[in-house]
N, C-alpha and C positions, 0 to 999 in steps of 0.2 A: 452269064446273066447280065443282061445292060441295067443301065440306072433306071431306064421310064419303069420295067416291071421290078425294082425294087422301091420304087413310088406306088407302084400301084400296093405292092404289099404291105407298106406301110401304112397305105390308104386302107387298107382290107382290117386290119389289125386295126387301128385308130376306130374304124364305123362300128365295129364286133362288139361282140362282150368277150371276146379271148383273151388271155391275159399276154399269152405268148405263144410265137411262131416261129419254128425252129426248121428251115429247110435246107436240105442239102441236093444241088444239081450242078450235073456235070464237074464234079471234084469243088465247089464253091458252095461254104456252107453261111447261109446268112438266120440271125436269130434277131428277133423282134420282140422288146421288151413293153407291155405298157404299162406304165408305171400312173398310180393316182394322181392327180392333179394337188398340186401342192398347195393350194385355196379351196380345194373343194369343201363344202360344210360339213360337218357331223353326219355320221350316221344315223339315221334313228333308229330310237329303241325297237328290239325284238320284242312282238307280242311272245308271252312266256308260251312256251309248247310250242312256238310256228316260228316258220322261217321266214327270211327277210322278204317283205313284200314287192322291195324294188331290185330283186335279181330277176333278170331278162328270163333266166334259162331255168330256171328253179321256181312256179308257181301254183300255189293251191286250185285245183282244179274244180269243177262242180261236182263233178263223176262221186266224190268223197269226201269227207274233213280231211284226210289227210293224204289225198293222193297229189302227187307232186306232175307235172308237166316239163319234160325238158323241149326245151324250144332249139330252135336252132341259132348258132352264133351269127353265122353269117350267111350268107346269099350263096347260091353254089347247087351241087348237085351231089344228092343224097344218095348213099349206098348202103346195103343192109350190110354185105359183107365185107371183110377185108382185100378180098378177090376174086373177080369174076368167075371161079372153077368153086369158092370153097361156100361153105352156106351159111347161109345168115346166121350173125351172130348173138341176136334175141330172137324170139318167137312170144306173143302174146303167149301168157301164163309162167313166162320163163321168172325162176326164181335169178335174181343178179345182186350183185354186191356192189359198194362206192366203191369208185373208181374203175370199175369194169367196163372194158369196151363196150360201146352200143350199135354204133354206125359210124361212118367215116363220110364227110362231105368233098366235094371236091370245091377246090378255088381257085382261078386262075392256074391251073396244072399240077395245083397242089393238092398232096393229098393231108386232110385233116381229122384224126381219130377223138373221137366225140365221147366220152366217159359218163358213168350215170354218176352222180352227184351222193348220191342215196342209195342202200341195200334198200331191195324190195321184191313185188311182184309186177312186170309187166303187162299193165291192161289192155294197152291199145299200143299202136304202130300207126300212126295218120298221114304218112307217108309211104309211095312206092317205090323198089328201087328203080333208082333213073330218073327218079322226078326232079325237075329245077325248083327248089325252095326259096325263102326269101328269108330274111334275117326279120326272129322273134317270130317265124311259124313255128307252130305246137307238132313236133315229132313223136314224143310216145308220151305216154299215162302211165303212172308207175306209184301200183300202191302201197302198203304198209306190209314188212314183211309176213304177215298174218292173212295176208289177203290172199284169192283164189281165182 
């Protein structure tokens, strides 16, 4: 791996909301840490019952009070499954758990596994596989696990 595409990765990771980027090619494995800004101001307060209004990838949708939006991190090309032979890994109505995979984007030749944030029920999917997205487009609708 040359230095320009591990500029550019750095570059990818720094525009995102990811925190971290862990890739291993051709036996060289490089990990990307982003760490807070050490003057950055206060967080503000959570409204009590709701989540923080300024995550990219985590926002209250219209669809619901409480259905959540994950967006996507970065720019790149979206995949439902983990590989072209196996099948998508949500379907609208699918019940899913935090932390379970959703979609995998692709970056620069990397491949990126996309977690839901939230247990819930999947509403929507506003993406196809193979589409080029763009960083902070809305990828699914994910409501309250009580939802249908």
């Amino acid at each position: 791996m040359d230095f320009a595409k591990i500029e550019q990765l750095v570059d990818l990771v720094a525009r995102s909301s990811i925190a971290e980027l862990d890739l291993t090619q051709d036996g060289t494995r490089i990990r990307i840490l982003k760490r807070p800004a050490a003057e950055a101001p206060p967080a503000p307060a959570r409204p009590a019952g709701g989540s923080d209004p300024q995550t990219p990838s985590a926002n209250h949708a219209p669809g619901g009070p409480a259905d959540i939006v994950v967006s996507a991190p970065m720019h790149g090309v979206f995949y439902r499954s983990a590989a072209p032979d196996e099948p998508p890994l949500v379907e609208v109505g699918a019940r899913i758990e935090a932390g379970q995979k959703i979609c995998t984007i692709e970056a620069m030749k990397a491949f990126i596994d996309i977690a839901a944030e939230t247990s819930g029920v999947v509403l929507a999917i506003f993406a196809e596989n193979g589409d080029e997205i763009a960083a902070g487009q809305a990828l699914f609708r994910i409501g309250p696990a009580g939802s249908s």
